[in-house]
Backbone as JSON Lines, residues from 0, in Angstrom:
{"i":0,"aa":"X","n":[97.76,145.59,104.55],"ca":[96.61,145.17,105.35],"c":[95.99,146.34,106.09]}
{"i":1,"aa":"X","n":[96.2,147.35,105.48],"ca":[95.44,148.73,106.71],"c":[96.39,149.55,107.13]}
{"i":2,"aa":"X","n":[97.96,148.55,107.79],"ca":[98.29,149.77,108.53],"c":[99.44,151.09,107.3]}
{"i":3,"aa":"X","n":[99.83,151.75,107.74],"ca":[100.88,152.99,106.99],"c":[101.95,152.25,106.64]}
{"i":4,"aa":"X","n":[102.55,151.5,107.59],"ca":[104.2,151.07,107.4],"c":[105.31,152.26,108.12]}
{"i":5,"aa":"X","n":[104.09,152.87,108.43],"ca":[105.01,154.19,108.97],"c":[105.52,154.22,110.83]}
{"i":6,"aa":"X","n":[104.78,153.43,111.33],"ca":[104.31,153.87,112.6],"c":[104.83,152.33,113.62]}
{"i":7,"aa":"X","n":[105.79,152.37,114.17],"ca":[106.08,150.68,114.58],"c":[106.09,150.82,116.43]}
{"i":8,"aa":"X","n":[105.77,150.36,117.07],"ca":[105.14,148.6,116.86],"c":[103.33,149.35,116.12]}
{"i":9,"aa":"X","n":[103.15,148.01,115.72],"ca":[101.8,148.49,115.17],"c":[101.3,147.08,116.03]}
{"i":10,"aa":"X","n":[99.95,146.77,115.24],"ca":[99.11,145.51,115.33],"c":[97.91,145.65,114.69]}
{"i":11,"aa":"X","n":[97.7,143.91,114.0],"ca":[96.63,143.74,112.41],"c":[96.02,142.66,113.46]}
{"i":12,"aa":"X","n":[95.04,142.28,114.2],"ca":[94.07,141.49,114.48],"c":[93.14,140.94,113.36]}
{"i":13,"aa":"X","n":[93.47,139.76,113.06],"ca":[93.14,138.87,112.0],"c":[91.94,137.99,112.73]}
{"i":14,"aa":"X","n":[90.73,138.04,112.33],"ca":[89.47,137.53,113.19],"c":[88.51,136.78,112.38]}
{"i":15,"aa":"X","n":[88.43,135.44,112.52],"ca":[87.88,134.56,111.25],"c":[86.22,133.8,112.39]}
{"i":16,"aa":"X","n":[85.22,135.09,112.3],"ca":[84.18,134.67,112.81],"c":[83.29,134.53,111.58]}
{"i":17,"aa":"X","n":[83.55,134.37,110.37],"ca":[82.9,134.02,109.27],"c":[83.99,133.36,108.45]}
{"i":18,"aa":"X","n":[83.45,133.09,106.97],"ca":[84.19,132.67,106.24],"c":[85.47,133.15,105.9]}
{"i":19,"aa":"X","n":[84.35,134.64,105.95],"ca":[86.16,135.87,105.3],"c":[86.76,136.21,106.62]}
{"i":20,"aa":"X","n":[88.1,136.08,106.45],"ca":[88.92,137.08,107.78],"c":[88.71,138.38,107.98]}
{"i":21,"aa":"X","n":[88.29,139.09,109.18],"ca":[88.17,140.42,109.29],"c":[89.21,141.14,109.68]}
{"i":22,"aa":"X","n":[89.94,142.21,109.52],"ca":[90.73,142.54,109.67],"c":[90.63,143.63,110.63]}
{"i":23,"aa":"X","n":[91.17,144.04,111.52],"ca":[90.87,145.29,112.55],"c":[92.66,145.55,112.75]}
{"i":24,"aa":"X","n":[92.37,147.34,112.33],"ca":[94.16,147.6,112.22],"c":[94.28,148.76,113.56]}
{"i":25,"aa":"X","n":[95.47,148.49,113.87],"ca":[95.59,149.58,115.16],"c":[95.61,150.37,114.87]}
{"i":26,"aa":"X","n":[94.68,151.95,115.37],"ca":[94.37,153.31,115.03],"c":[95.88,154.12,115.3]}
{"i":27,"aa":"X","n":[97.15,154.03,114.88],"ca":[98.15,154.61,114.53],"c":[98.27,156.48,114.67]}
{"i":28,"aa":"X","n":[96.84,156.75,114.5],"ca":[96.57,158.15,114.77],"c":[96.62,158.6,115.91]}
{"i":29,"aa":"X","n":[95.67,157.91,116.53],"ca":[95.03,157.78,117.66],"c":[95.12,157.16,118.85]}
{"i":30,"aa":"X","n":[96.14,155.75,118.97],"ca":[96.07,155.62,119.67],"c":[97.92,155.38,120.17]}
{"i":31,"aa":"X","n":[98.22,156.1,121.22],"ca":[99.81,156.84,120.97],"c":[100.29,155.93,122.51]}
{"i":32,"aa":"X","n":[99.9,155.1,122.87],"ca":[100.74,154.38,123.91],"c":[100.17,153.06,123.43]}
{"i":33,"aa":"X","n":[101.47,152.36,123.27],"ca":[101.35,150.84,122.96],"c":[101.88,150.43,124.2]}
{"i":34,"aa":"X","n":[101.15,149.73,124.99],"ca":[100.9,149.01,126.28],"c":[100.75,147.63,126.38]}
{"i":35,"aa":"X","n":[100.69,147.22,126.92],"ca":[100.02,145.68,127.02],"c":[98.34,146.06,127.49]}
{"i":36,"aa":"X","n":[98.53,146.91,127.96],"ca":[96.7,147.67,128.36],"c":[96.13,147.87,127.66]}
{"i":37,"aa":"X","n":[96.54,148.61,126.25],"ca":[96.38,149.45,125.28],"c":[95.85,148.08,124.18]}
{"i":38,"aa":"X","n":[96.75,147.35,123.72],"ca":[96.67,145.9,123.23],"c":[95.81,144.89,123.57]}
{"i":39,"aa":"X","n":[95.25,145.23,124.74],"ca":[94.36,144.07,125.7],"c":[93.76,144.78,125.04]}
{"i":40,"aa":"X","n":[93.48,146.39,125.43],"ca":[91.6,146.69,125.35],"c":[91.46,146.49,123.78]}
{"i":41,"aa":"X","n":[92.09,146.67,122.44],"ca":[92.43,146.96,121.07],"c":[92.24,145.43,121.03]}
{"i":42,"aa":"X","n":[92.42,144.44,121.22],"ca":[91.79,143.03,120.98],"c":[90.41,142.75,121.48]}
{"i":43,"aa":"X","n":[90.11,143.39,122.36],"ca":[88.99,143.23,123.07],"c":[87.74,143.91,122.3]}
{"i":44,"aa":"X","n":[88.0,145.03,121.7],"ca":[87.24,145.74,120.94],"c":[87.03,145.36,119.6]}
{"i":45,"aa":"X","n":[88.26,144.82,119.05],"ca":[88.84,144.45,117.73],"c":[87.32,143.37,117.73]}
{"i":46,"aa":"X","n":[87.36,141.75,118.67],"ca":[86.92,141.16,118.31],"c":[85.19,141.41,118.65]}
{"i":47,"aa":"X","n":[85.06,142.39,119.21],"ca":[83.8,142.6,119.9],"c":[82.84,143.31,118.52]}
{"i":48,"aa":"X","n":[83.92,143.8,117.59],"ca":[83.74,144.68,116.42],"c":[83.2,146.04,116.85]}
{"i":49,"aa":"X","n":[83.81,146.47,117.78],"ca":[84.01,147.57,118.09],"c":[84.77,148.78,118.0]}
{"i":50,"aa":"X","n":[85.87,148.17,117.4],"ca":[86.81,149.29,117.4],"c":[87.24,150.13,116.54]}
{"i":51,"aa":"X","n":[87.4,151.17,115.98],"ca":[87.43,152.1,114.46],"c":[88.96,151.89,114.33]}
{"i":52,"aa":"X","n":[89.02,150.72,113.5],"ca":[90.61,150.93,112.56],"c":[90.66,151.74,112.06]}
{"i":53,"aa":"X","n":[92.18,151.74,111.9],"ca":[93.16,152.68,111.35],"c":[92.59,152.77,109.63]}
{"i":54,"aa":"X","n":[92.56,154.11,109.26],"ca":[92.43,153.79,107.71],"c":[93.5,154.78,107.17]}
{"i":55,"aa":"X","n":[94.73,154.01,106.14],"ca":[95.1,154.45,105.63],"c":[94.6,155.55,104.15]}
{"i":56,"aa":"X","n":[95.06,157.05,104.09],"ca":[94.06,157.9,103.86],"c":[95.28,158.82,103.4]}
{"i":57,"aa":"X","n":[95.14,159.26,102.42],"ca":[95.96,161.04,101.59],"c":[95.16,161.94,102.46]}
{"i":58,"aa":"X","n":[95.54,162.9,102.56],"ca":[94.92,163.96,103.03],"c":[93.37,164.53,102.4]}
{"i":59,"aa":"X","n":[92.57,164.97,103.37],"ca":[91.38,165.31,102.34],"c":[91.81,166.38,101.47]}
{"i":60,"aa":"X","n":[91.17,166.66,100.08],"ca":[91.34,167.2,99.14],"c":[90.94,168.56,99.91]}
{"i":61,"aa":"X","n":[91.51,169.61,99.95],"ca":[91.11,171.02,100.63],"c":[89.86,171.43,99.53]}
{"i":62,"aa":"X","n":[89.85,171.71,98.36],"ca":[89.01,172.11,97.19],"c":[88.87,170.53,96.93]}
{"i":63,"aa":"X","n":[87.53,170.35,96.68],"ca":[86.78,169.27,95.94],"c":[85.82,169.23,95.17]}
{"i":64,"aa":"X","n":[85.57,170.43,94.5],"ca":[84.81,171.1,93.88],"c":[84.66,170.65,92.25]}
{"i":65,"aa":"X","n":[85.71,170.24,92.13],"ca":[85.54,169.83,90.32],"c":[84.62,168.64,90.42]}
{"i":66,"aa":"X","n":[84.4,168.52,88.53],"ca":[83.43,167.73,88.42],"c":[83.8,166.16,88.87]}
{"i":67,"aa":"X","n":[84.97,165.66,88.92],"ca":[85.41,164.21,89.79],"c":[85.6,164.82,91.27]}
{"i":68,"aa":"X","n":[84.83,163.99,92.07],"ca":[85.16,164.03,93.63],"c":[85.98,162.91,93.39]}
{"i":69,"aa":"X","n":[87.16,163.59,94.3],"ca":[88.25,162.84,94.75],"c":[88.11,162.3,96.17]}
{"i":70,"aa":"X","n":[88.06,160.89,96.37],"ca":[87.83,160.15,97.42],"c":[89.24,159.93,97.89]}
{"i":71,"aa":"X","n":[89.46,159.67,99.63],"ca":[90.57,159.32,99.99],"c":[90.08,158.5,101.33]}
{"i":72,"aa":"X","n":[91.42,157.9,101.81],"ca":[90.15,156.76,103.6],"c":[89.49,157.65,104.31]}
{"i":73,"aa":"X","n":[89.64,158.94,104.42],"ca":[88.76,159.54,105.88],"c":[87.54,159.95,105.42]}
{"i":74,"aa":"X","n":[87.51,160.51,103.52],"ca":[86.13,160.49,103.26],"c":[85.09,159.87,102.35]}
{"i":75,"aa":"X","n":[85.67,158.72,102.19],"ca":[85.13,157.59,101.84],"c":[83.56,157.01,102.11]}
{"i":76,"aa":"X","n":[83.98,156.5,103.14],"ca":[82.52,156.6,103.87],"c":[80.98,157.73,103.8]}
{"i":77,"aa":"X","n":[81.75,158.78,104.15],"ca":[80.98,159.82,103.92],"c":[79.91,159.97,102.69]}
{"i":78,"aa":"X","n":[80.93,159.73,101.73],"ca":[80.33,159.91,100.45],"c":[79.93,158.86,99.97]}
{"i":79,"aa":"X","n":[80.48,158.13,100.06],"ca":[79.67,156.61,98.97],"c":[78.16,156.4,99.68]}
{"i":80,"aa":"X","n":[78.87,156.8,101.0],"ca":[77.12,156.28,101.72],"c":[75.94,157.03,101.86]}
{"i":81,"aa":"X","n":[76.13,158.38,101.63],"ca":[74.92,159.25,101.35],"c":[73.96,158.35,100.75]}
{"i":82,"aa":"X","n":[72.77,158.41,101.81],"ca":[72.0,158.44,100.94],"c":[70.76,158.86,100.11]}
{"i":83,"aa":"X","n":[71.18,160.16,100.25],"ca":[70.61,161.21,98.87],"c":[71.37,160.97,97.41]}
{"i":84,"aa":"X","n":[72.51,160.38,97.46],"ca":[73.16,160.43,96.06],"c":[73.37,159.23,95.68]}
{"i":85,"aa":"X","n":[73.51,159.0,93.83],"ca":[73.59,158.0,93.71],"c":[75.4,158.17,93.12]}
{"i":86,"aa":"X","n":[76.28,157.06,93.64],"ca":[77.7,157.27,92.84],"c":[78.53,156.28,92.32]}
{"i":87,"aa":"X","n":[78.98,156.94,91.49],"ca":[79.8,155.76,90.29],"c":[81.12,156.31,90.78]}
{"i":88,"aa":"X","n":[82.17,155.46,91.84],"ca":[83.17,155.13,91.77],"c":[84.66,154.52,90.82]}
{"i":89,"aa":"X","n":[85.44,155.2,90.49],"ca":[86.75,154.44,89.75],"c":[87.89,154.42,91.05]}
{"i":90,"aa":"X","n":[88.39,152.74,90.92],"ca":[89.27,152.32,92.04],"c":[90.39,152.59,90.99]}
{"i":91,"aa":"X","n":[91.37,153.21,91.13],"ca":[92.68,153.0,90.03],"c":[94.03,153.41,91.0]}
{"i":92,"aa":"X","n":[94.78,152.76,90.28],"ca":[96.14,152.84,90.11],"c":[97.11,154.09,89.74]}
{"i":93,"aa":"X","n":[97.74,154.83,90.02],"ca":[98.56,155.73,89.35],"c":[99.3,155.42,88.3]}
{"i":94,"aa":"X","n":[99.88,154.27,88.62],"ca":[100.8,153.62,87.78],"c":[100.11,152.6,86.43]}
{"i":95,"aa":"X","n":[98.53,152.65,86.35],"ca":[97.5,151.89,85.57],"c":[98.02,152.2,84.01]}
{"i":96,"aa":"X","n":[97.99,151.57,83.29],"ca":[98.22,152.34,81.93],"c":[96.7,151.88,81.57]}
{"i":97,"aa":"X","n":[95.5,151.53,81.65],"ca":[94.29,151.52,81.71],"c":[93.77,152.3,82.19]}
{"i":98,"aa":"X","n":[93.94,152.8,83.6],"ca":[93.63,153.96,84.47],"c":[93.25,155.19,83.43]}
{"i":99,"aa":"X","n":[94.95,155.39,83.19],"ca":[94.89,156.83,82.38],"c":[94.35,156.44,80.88]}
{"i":100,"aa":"X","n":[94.39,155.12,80.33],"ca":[93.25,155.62,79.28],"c":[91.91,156.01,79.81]}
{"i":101,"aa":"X","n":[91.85,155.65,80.58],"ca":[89.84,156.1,81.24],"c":[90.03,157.8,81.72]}
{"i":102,"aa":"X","n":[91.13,158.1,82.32],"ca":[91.06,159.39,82.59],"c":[90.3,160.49,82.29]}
{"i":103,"aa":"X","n":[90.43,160.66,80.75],"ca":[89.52,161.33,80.31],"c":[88.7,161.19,79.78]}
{"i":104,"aa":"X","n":[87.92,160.08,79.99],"ca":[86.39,159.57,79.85],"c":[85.75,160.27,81.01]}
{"i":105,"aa":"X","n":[86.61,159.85,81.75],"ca":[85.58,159.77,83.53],"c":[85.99,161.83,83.73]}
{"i":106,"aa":"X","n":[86.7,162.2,83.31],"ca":[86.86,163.3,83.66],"c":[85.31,163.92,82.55]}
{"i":107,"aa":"X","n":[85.03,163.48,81.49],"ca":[84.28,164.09,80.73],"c":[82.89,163.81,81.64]}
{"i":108,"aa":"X","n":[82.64,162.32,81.83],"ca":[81.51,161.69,82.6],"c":[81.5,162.94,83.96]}
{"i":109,"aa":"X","n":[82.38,163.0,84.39],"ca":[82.28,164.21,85.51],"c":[81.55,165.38,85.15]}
{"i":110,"aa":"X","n":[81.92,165.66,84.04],"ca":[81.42,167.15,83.71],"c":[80.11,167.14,82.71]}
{"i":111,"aa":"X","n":[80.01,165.77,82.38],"ca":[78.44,165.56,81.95],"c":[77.44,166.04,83.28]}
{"i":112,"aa":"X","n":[78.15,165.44,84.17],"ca":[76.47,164.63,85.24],"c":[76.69,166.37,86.67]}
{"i":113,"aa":"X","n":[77.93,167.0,86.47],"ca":[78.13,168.15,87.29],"c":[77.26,168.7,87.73]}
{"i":114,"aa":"X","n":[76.24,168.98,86.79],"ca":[75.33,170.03,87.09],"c":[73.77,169.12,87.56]}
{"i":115,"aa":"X","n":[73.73,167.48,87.85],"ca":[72.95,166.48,89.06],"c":[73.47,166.88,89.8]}
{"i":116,"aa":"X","n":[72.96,167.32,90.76],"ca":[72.82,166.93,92.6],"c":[72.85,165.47,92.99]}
{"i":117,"aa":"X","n":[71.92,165.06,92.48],"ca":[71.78,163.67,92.97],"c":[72.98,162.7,92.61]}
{"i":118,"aa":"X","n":[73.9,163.06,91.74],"ca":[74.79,161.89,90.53],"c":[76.02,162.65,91.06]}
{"i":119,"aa":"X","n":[77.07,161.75,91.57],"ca":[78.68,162.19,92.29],"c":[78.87,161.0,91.17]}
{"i":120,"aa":"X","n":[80.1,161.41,90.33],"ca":[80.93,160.94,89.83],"c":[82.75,160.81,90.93]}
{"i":121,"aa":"X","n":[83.03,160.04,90.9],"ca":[84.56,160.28,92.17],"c":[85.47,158.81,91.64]}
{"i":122,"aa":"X","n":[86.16,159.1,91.87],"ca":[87.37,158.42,91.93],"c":[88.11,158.49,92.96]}
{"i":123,"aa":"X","n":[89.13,157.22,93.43],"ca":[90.28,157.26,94.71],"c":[91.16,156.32,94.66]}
{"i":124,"aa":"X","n":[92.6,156.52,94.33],"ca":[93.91,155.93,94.72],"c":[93.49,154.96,95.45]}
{"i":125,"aa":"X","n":[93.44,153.35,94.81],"ca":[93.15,151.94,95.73],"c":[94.12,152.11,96.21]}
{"i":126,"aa":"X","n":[95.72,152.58,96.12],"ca":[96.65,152.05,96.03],"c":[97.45,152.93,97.78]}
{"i":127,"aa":"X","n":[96.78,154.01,97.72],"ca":[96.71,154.91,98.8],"c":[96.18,155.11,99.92]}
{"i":128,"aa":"X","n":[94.98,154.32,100.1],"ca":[93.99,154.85,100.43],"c":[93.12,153.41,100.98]}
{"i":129,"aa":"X","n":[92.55,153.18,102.22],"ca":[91.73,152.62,102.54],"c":[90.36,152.47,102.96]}
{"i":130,"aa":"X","n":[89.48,151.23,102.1],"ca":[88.1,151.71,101.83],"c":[87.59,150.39,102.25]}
{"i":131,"aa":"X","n":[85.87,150.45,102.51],"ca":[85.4,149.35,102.81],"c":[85.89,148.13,102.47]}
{"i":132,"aa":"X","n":[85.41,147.01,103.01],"ca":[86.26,146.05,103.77],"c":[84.63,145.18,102.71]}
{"i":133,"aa":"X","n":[83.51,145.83,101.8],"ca":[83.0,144.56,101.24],"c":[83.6,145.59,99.89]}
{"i":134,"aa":"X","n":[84.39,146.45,99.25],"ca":[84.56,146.54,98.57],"c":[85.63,145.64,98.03]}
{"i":135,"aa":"X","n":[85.78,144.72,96.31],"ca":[86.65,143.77,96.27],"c":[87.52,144.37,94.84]}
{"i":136,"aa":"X","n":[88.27,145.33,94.91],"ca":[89.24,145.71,93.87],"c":[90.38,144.46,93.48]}
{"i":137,"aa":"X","n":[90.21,143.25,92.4],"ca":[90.73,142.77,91.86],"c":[92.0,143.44,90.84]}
{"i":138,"aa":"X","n":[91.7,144.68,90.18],"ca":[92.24,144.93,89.46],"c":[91.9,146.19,88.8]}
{"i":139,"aa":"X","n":[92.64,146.92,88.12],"ca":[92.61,147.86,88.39],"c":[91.97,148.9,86.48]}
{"i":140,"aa":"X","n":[91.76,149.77,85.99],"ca":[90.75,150.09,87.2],"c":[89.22,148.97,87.54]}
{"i":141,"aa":"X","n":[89.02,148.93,88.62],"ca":[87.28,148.82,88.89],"c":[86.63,149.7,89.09]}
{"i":142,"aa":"X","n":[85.91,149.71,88.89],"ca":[84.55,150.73,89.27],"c":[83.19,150.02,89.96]}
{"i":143,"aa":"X","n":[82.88,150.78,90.63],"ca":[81.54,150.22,92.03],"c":[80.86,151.63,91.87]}
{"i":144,"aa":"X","n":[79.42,151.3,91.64],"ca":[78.17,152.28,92.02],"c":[77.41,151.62,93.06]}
{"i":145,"aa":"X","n":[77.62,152.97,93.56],"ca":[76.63,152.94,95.33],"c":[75.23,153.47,95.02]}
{"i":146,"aa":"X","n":[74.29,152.52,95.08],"ca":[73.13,153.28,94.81],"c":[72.59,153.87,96.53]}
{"i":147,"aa":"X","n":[71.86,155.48,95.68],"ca":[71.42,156.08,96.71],"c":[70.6,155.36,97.4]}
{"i":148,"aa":"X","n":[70.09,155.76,98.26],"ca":[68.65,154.84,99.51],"c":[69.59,154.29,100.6]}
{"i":149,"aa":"X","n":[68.99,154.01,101.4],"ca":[69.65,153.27,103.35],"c":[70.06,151.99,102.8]}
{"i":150,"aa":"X","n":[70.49,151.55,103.26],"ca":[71.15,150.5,103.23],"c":[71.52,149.35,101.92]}
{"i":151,"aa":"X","n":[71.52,150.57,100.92],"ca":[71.66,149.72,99.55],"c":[73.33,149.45,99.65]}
{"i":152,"aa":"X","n":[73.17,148.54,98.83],"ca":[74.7,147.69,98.51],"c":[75.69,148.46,97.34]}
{"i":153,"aa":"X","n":[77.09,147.82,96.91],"ca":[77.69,148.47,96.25],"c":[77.4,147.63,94.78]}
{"i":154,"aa":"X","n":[77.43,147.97,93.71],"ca":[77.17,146.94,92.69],"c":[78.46,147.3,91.99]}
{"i":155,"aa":"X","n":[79.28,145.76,91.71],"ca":[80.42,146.47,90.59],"c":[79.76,146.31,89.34]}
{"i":156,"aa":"X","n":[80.6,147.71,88.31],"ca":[79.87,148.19,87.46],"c":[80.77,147.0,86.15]}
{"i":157,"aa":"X","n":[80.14,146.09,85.63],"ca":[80.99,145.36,84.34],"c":[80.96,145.88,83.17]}
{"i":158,"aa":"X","n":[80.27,147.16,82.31],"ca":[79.78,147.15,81.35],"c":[81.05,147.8,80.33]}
{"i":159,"aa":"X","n":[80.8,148.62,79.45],"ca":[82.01,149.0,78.58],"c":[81.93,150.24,79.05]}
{"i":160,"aa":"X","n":[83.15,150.59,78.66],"ca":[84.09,151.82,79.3],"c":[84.26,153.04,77.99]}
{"i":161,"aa":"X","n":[82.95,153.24,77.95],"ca":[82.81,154.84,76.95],"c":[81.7,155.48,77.57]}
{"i":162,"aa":"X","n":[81.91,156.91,77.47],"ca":[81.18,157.97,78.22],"c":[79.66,157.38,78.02]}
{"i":163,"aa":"X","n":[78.95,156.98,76.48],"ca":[77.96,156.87,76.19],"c":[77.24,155.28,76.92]}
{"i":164,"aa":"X","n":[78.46,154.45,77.63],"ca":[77.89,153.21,78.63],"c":[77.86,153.78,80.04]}
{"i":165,"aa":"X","n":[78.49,154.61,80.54],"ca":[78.39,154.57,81.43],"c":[77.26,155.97,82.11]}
{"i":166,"aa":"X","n":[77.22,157.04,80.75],"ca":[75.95,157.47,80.93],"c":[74.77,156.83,80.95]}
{"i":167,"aa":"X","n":[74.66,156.0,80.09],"ca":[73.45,154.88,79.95],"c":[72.91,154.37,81.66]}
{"i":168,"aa":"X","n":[74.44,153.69,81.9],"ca":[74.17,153.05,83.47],"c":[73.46,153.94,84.45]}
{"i":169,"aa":"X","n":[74.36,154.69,84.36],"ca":[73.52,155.97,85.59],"c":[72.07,156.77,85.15]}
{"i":170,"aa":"X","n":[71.5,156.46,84.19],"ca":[70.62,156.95,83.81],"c":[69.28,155.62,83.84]}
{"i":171,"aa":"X","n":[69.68,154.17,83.59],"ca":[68.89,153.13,83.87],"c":[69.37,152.58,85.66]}
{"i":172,"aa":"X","n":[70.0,153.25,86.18],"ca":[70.32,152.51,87.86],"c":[70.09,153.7,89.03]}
{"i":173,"aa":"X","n":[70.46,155.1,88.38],"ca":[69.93,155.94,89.23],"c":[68.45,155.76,90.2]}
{"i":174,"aa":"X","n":[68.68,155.83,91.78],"ca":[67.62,155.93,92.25],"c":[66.48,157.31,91.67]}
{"i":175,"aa":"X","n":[67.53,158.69,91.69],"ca":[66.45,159.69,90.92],"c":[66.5,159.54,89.68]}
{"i":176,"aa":"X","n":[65.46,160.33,89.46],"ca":[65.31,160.73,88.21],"c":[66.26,162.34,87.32]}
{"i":177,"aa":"X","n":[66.57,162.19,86.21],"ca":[67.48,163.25,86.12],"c":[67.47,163.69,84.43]}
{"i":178,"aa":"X","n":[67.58,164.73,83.81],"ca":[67.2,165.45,82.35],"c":[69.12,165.79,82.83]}
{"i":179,"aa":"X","n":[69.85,164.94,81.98],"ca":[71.06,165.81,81.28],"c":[70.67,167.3,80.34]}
{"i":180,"aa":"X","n":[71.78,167.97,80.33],"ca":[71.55,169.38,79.45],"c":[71.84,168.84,78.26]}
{"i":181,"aa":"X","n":[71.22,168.73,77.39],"ca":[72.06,168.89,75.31],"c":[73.24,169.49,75.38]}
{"i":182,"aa":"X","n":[74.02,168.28,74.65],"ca":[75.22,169.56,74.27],"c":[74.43,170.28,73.18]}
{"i":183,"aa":"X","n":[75.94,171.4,73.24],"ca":[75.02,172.69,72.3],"c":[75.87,171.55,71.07]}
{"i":184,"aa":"X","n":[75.08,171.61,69.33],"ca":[75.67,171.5,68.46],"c":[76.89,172.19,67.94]}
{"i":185,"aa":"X","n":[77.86,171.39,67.51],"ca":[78.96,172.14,66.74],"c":[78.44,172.05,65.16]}
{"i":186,"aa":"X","n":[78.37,173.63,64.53],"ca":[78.24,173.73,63.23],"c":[79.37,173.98,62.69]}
{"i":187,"aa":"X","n":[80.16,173.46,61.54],"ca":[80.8,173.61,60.26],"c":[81.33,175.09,59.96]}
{"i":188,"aa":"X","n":[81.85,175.5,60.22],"ca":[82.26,176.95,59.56],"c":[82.91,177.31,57.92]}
């Protein structure tokens, strides 16, 4: 539910002011005296929807430079929500035996779209890692494109899972506009 498992006493404030339960997890980082003070104000904020839960998170990637950005909880946000870029997300599993057949699709899809500015290809450990709260990972992998612009939504992506669909997608859903390079031809020797 959010928190590490690492860090005890904790607390998960479960808040049903809509249909769906909201979840608000105690900032474990951050907040280092568990009080009854501490707990008052952390409910108080929790339900006020004020308060920045805890997000379970790998460390940021020091180099993130290859053609997959690697997403983790602290920069999550950051990136999906730009909005100068448009991005095609993979939620996976380590342990996926689906996952790693896509591996090197999405690693190729990476190094297609590398040389867009506008087009982040990324992936992030569902399994690690905590991410928006309207994102709905059923299973694994999913994939969600964030289209660029303010306040656009996440769309999950259903279509087929070869470089040549999911170039297609980003090329008919992209907010910009964008000229891939030709591959060079391979001739026969």
């Amino acid at each position: 539910w959010g928190a590490s498992g690492k860090v005890f006493p904790t607390a998960i404030l479960i808040s049903y002011k809509s249909e769906e339960p909201a979840l608000v997890t105690w900032d474990e980082e951050n907040e280092k005296d568990f009080s009854v003070e501490a707990l008052t104000s952390f409910i108080a904020a929790g339900l006020e929807g004020t308060y920045d839960s805890y997000k379970k998170s790998e460390p940021i990637p020091e180099n993130n430079d290859g053609p997959v950005t690697v997403l983790v909880g602290k920069n999550f946000d950051s990136i999906v929500n730009d909005a100068t870029k448009d991005v095609l997300v993979e939620f996976y599993a380590p342990w996926c035996g689906h996952c790693k057949k896509l591996a090197p699709i999405w690693d190729q899809l990476g190094e297609t779209f590398a040389s867009i500015d506008s087009v982040v290809v990324a992936k992030i450990d569902a399994t690690a890692n905590t991410f928006s709260d309207d994102i709905e990972v059923k299973g694994f992998p999913t994939i969600f494109f964030f289209p660029a612009g303010e306040d656009s939504k996440p769309v999950l992506y259903e279509g087929a899972r070869e470089l040549a669909d999911f170039t297609k997608f980003l090329k008919d859903n992209a907010a910009s506009d964008f000229t891939l390079e030709e591959a060079p031809a391979h001739e026969d020797l």
